[in-house]
N, CA and C atoms as a LAMMPS dump frame, in Angstrom:
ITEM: TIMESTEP
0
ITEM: NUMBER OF ATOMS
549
ITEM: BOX BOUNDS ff ff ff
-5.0000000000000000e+02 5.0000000000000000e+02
-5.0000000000000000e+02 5.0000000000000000e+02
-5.0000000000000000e+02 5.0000000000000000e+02
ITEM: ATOMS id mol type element x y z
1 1 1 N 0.807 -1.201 0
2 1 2 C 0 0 0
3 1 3 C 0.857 1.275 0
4 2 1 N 2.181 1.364 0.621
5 2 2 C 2.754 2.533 0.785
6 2 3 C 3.732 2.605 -0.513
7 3 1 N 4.141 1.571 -0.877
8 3 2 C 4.716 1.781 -2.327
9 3 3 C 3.744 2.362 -3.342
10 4 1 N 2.373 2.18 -3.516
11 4 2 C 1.328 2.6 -4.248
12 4 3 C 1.048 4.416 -3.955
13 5 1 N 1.032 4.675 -2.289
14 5 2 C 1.201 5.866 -2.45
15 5 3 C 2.746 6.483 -2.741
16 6 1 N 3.606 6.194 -2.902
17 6 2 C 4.528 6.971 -3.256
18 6 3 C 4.664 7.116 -4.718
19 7 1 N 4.343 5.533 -5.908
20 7 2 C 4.399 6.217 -7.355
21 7 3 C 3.086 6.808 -7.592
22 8 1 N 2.483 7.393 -6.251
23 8 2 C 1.078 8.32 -7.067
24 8 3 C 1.746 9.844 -7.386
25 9 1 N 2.498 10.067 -5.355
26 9 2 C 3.017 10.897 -4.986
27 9 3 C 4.366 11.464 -6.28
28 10 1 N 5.037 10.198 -6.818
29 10 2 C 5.881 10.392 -7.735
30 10 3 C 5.061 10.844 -9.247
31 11 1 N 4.144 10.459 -9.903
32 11 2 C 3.378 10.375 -10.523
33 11 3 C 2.539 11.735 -10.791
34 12 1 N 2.134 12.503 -9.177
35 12 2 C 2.012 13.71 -8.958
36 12 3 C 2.756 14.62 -9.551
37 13 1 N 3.949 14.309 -9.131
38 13 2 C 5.058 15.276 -9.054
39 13 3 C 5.275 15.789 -10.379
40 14 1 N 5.337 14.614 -11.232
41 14 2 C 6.078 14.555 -12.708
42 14 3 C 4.608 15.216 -13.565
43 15 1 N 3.497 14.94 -13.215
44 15 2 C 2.518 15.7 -14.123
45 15 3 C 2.155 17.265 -13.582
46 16 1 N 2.409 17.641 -12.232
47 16 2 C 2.622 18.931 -12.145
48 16 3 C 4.102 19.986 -12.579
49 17 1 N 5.132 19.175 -13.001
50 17 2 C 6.532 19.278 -13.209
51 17 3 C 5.945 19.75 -14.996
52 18 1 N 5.447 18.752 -15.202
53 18 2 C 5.176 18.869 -17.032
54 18 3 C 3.986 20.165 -17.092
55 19 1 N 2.976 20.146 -16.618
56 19 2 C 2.055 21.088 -16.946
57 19 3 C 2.946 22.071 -16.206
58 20 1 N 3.556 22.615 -15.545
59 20 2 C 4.463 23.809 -15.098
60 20 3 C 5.205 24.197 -16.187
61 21 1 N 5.836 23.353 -16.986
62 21 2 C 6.764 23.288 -18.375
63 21 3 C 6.427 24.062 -19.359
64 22 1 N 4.791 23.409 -19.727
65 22 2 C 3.825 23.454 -21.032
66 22 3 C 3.754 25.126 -20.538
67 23 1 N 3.279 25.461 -19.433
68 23 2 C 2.63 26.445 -19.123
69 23 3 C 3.631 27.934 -19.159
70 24 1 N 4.915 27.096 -19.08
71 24 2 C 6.174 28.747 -18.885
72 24 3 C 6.363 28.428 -20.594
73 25 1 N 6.421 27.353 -20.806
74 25 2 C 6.745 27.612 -22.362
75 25 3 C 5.961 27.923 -23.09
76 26 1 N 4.695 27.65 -23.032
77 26 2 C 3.862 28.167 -23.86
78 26 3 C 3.583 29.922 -23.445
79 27 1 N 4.078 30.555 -22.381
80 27 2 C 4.295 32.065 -21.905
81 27 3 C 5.501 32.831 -23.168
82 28 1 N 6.582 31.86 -22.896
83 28 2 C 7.396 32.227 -23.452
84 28 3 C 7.003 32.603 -25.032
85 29 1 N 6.444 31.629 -25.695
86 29 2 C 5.402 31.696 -26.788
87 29 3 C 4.682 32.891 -27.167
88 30 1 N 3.735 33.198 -26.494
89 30 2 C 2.731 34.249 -26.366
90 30 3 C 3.848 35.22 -26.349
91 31 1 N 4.763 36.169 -25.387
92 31 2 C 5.864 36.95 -25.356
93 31 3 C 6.595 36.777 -26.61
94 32 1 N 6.861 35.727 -27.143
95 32 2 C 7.692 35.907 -28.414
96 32 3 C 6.764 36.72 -29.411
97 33 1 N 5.511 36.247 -29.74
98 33 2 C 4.531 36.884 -30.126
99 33 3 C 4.561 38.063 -30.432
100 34 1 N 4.382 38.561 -29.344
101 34 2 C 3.85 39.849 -29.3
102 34 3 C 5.215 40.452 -29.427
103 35 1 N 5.801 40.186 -28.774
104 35 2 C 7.4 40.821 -29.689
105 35 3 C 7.267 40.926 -31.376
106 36 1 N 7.311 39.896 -31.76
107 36 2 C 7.454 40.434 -33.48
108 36 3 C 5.809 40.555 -33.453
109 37 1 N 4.96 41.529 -33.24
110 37 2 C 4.208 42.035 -33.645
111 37 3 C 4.536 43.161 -33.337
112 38 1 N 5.096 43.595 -32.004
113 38 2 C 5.782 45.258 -32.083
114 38 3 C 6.875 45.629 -32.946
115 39 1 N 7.836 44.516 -33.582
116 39 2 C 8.686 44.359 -34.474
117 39 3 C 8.271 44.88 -35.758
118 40 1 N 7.294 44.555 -36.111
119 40 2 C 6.328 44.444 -37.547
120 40 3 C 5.829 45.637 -37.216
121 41 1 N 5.212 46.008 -36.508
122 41 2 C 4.825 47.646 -36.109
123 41 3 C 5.964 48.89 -36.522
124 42 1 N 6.666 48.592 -35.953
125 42 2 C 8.589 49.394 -36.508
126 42 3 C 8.604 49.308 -37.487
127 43 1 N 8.778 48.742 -38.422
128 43 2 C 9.045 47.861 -39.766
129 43 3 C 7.595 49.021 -40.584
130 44 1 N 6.415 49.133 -40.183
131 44 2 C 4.992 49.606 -40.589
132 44 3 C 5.665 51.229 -40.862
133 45 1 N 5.87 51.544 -39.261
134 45 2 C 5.874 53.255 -39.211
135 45 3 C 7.092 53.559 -39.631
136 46 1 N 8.906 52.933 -40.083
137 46 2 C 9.776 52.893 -41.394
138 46 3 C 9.38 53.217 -42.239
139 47 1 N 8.216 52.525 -43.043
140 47 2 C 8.187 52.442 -44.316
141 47 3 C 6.98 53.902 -44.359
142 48 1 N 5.887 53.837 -43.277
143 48 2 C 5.334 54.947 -43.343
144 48 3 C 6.068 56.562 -43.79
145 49 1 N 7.064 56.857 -42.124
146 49 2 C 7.995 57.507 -42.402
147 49 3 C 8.73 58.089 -43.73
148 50 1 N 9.184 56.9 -44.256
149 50 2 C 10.122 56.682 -45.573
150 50 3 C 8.987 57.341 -46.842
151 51 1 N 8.046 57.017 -46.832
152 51 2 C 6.986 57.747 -47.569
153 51 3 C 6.592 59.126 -47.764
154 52 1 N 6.534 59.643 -46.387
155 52 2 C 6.582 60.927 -45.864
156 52 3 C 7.664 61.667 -46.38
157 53 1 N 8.954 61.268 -46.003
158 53 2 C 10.283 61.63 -46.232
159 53 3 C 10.114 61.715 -47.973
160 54 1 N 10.016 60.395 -48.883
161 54 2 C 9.639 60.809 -50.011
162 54 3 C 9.342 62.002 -50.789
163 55 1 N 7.448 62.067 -49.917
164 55 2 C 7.014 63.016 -50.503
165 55 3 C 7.487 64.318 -50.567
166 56 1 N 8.182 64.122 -49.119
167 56 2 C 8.982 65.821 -48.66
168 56 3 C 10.391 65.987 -49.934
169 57 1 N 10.782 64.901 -50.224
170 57 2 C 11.224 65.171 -51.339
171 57 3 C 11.39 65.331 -52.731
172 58 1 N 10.156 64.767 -52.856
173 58 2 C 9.559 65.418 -54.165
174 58 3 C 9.506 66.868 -54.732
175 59 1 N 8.334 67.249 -53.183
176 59 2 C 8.105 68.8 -53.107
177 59 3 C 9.415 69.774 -53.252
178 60 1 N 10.681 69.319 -51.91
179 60 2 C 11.672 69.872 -52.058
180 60 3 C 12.268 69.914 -53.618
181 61 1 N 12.823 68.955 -54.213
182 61 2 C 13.15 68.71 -55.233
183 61 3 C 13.032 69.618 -56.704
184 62 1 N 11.531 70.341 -56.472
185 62 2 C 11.099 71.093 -57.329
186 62 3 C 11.886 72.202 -57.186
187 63 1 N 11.905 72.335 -55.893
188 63 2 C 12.978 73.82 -55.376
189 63 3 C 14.449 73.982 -55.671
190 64 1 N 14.994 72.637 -55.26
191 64 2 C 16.431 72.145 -55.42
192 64 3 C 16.761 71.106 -56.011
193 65 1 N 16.442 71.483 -57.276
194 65 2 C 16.817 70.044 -58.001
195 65 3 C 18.7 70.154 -58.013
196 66 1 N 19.503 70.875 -57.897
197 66 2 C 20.688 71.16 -58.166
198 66 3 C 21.023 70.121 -56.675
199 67 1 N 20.168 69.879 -55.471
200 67 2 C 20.906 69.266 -54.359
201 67 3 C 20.82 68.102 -54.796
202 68 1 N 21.571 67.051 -55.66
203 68 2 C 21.181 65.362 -55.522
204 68 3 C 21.583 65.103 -54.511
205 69 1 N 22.413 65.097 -53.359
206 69 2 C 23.034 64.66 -52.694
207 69 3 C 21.743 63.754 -51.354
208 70 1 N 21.363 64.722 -51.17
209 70 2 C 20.306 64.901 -50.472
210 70 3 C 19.138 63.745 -50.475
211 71 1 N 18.856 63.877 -51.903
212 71 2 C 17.953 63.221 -52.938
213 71 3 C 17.889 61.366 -52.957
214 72 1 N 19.566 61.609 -53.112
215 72 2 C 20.243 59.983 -53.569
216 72 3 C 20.503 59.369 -52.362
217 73 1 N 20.707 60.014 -50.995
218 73 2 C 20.416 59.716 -49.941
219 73 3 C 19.371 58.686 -49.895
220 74 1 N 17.9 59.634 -49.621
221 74 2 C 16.651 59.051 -49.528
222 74 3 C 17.017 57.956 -50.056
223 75 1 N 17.095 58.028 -51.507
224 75 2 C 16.83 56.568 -52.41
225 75 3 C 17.851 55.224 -51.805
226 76 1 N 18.719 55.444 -51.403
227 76 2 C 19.737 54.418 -50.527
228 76 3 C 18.807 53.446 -49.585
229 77 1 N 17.914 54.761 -48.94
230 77 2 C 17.413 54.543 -47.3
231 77 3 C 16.523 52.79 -47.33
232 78 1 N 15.762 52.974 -48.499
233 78 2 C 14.634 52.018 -48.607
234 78 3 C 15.513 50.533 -48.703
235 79 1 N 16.719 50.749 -49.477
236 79 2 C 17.199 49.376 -49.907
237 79 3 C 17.936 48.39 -48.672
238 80 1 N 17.189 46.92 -48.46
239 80 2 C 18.128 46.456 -47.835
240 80 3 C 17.022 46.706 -45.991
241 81 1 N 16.302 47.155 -46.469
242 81 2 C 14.844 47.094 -45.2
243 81 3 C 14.816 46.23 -44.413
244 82 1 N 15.324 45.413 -43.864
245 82 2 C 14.899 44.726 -42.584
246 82 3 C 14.742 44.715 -41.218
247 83 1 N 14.865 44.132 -40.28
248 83 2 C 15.118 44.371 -39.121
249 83 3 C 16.238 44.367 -38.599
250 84 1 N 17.159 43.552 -38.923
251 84 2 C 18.433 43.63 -38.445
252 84 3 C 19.36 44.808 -38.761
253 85 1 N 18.757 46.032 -39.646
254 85 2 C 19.248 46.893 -40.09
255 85 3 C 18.734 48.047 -39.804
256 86 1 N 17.45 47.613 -39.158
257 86 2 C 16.469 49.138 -38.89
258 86 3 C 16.88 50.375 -38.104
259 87 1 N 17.918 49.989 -37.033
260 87 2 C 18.593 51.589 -36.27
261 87 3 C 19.263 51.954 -36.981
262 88 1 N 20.184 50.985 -37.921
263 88 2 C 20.598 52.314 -39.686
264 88 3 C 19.758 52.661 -40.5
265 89 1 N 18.975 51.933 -40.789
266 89 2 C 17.631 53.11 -41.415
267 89 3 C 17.268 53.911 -40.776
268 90 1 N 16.871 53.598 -39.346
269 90 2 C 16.453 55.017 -38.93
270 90 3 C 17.311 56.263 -38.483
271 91 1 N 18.445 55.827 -38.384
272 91 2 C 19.406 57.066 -38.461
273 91 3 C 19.671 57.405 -39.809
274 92 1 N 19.56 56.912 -41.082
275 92 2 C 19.56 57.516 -42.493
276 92 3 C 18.321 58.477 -42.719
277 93 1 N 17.355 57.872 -42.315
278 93 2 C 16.204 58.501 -41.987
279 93 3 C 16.389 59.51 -40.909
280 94 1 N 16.803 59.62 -40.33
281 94 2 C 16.698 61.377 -39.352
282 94 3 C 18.174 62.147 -39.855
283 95 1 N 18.845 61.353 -40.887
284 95 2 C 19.708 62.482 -41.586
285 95 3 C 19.136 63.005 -42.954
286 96 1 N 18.371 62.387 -43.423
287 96 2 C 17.675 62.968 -44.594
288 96 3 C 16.705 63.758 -44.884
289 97 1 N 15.856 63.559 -42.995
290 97 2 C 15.095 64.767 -42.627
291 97 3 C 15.76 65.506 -42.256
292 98 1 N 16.697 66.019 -41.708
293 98 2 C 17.256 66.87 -41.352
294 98 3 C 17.75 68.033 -42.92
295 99 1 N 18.478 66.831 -43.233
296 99 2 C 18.679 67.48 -44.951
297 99 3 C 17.65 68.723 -45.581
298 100 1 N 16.449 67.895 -45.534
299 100 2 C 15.197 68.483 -46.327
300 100 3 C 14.852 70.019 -45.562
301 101 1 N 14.785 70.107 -44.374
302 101 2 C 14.499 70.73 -43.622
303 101 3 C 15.486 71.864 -43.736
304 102 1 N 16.839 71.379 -43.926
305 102 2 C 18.225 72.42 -44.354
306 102 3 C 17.79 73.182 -45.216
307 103 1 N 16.906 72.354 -45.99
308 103 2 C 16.576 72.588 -47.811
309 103 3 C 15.299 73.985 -47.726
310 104 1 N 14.736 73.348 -46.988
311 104 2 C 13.482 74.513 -46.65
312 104 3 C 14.014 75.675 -46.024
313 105 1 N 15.158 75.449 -45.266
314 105 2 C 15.752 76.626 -44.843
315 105 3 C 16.627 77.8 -45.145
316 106 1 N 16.95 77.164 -46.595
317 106 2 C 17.864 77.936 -47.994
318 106 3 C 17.012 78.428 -48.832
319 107 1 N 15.991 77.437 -49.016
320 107 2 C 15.009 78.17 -49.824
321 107 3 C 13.36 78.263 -49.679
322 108 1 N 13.477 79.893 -48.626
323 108 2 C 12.18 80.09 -47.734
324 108 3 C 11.04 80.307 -48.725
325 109 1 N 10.969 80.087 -50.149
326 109 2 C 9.565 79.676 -50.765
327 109 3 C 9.223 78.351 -50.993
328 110 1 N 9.765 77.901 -50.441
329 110 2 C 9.792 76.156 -50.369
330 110 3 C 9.087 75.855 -48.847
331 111 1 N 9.935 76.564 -47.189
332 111 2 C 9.063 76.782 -46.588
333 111 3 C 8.093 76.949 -46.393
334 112 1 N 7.687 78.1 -47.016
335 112 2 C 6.431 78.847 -46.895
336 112 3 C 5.149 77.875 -47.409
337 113 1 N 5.331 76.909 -48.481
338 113 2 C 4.546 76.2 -49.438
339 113 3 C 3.569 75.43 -48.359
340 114 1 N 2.311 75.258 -48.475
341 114 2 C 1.262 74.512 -47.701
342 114 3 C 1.417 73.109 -47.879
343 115 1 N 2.111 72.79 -48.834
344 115 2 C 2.184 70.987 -48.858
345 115 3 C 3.259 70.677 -47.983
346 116 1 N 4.648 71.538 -48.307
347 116 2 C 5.691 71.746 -47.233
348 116 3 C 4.933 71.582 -45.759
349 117 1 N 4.552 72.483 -45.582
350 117 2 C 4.309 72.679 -44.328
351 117 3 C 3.753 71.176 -43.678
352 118 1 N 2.363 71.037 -44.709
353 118 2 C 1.637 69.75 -44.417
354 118 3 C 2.368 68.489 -43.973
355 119 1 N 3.662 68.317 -44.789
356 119 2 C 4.546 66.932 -44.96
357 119 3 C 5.514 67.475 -43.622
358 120 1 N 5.764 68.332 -42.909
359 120 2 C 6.166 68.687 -41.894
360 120 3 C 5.472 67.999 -40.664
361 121 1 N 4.492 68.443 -40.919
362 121 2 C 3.204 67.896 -39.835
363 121 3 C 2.988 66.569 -40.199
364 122 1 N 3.266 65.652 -40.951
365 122 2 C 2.853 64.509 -41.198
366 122 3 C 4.281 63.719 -40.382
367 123 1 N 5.551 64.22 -41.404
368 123 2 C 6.565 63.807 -40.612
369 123 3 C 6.695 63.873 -39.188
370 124 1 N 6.579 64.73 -38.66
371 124 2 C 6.619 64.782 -37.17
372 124 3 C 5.514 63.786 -35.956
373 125 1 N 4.472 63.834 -36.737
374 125 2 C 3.45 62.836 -36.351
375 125 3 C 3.832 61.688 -36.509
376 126 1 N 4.952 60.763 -37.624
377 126 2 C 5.354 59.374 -38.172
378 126 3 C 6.129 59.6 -36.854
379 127 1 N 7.24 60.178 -36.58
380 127 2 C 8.037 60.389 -35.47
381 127 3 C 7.675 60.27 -34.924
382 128 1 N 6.782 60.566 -33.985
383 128 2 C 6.076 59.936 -32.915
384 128 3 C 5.399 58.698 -32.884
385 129 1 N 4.854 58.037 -33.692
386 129 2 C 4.502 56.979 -34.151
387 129 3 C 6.078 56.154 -33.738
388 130 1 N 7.031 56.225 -34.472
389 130 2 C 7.85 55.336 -35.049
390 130 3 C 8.431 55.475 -33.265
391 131 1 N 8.478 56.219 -33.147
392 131 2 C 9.256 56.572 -31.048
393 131 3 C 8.776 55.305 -30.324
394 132 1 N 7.065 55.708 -30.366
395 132 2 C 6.027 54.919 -29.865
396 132 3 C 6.435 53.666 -29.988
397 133 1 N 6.39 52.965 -30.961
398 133 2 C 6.705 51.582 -32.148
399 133 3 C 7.785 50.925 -31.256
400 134 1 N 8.748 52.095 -31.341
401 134 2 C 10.253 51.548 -30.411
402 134 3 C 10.015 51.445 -28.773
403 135 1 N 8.932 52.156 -28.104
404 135 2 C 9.184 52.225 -26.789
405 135 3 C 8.24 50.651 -26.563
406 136 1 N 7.589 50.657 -27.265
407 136 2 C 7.148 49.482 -26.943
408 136 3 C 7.334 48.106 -27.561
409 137 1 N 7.84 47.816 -28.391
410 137 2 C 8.958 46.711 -28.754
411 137 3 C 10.134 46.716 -27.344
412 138 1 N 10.538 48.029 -26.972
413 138 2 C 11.425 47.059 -26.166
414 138 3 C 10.771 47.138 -24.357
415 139 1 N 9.94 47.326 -24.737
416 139 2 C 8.891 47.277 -23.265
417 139 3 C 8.712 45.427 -23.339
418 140 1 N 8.205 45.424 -24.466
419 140 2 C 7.867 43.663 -24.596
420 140 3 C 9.28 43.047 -24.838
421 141 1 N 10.355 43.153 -25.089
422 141 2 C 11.246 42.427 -25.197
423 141 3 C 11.82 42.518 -23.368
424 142 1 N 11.919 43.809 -23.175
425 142 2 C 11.962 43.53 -21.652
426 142 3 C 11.167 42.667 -20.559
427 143 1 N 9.982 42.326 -21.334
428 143 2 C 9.232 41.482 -20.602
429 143 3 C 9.583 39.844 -20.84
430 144 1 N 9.653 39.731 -21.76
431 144 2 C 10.091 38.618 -22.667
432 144 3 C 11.878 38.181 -22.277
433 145 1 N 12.776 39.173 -22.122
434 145 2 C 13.833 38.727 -21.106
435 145 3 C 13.968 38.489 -20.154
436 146 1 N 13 38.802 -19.179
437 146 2 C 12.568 38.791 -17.364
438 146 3 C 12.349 37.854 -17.533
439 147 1 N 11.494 37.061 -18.085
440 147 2 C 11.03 36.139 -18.069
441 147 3 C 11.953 34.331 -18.47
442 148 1 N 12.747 35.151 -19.282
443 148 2 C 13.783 34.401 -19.634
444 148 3 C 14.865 34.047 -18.186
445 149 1 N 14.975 34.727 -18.288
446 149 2 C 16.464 35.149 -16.981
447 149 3 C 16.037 34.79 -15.616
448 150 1 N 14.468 34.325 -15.232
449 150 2 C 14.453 34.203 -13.892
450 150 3 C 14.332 32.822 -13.817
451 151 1 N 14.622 32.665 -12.319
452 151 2 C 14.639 31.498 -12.104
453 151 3 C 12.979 30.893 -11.154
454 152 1 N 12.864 29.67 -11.861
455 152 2 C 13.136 28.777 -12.385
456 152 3 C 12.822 28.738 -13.808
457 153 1 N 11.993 30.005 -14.611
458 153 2 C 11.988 30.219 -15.835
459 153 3 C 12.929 30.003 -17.029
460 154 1 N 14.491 29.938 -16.193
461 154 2 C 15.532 30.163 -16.825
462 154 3 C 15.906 28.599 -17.041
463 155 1 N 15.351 27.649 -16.645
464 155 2 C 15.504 26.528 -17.045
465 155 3 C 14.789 25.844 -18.236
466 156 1 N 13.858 25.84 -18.514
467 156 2 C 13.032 25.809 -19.375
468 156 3 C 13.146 26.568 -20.379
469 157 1 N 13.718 27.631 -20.353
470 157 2 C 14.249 28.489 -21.768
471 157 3 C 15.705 27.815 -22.404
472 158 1 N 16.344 27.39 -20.968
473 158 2 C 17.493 26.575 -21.876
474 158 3 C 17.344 24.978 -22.162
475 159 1 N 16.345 24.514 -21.943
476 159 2 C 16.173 23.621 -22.55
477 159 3 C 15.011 23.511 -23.669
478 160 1 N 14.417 24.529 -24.214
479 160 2 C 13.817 24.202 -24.935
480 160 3 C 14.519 25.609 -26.242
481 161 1 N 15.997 26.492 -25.57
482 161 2 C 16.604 26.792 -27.083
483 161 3 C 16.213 28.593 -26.889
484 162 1 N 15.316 28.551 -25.85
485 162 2 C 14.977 30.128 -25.692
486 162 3 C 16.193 31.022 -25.552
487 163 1 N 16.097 32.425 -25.929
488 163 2 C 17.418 33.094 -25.659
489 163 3 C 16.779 34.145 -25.671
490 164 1 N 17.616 35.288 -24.877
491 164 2 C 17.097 36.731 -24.491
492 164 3 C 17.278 37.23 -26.054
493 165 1 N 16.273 38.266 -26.747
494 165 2 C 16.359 39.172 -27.57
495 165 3 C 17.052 40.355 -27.471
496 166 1 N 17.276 40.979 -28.097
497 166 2 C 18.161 42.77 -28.603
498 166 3 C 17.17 43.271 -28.391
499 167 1 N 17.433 44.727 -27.307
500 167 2 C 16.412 45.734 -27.795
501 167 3 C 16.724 46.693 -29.012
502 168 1 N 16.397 47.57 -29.203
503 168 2 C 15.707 48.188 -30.491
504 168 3 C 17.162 49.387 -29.861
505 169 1 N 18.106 49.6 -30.448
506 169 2 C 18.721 50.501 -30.013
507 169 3 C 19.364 51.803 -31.153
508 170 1 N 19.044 52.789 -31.252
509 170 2 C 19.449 54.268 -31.613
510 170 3 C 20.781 54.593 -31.112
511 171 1 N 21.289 54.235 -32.57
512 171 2 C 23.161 54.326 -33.328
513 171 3 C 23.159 55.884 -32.767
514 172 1 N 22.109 56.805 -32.779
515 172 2 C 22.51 58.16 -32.6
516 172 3 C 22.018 58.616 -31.056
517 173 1 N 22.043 57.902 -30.05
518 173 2 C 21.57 57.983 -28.648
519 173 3 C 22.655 59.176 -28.366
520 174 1 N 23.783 58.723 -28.066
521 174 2 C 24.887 59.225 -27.634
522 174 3 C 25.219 60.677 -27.821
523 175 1 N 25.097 60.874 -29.62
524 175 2 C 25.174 62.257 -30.334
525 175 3 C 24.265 62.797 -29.654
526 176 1 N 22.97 62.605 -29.424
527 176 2 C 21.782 63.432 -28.943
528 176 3 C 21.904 63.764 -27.427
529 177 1 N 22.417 63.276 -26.572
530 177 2 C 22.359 63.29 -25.617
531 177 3 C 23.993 64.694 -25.05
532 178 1 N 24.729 64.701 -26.365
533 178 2 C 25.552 65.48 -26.322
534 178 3 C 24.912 67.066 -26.317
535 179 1 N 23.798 67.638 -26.057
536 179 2 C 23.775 69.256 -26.914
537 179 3 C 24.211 70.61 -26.018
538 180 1 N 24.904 71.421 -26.738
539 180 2 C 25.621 72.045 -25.643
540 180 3 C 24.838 73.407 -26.411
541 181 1 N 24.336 74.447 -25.208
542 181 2 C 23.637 75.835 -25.653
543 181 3 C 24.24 76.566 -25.511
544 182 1 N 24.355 77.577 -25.934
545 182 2 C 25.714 78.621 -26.053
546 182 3 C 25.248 79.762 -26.443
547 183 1 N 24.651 80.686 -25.783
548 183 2 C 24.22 81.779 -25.594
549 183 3 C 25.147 83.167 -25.833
């Protein structure tokens, strides 16, 4: 009789051991998830962006066709789109706005223009979008590494191949964080 309760007790053990398993791994699952869906979100407001940026150079273009530099930029930006490349797109992308904006600033009837202006306001709105996109991709990847890294979570991720993700990191953090005012 007491051998009978112990392979129940053993028996117990091993089917609460397994549904504990199913249950962090299938977490881990759901978190991977929703990670590349904030991934794919980034990837959305890029290409949005990149559109914007476009159009702003179209408009510009009419003004300064003599700047290619500027121009041939943009056209670089799109090629080669993925994720593993996206904080260099998006730093090609906030040098090419910057560009355009130079451009509007040499030539103030280009400013002044209502589509200008409009694609100003559109851009700046993608920017926030695309900020957004990033703060929360690595909100969920931060969740999605906690989860990784604790214990006893951290067992079950290495045996079933799990590994902490990259957050989303800005090549130009550093520069920005440099600005000196000089009055």
């Amino acid at each position: 009789m007491t051998g009978l309760i112990i392979v129940g007790v053993i028996v117990l053990v091993v089917v609460i051991i397994a549904i504990w398993f199913v249950k962090v791994s299938n977490n881990f699952k759901r978190l991977g998830t929703t990670v590349e869906q904030t991934k794919a979100d980034i990837e959305v407001y890029m290409i949005k962006r990149y559109d914007v940026l476009m159009n702003s150079m179209k408009t510009a273009k009419e003004f300064a066709s003599h700047e290619e530099d500027v121009f041939s930029k943009l056209v670089e930006i799109r090629k080669g789109m993925d994720f593993n490349k996206l904080s260099e797109q998006a730093a090609l992308q906030e040098e090419a706005s910057r560009s355009i904006f130079a451009l509007a600033e040499a030539y103030p009837e280009l400013k002044s223009t209502e589509l200008f202006a409009n694609l100003q306001v559109q851009l700046s709105d993608e920017n926030e979008h695309y900020a957004a996109a990033k703060r929360s991709y690595n909100s969920n990847v931060s969740r999605f590494n906690k989860e990784v890294v604790v214990f006893p979570n951290s067992i079950v991720a290495s045996m079933t191949g799990v590994k902490e993700l990259p957050f989303f990191k800005d090549e130009k953090a550093e520069e920005k964080k440099e600005v000196s005012l000089d009055f």
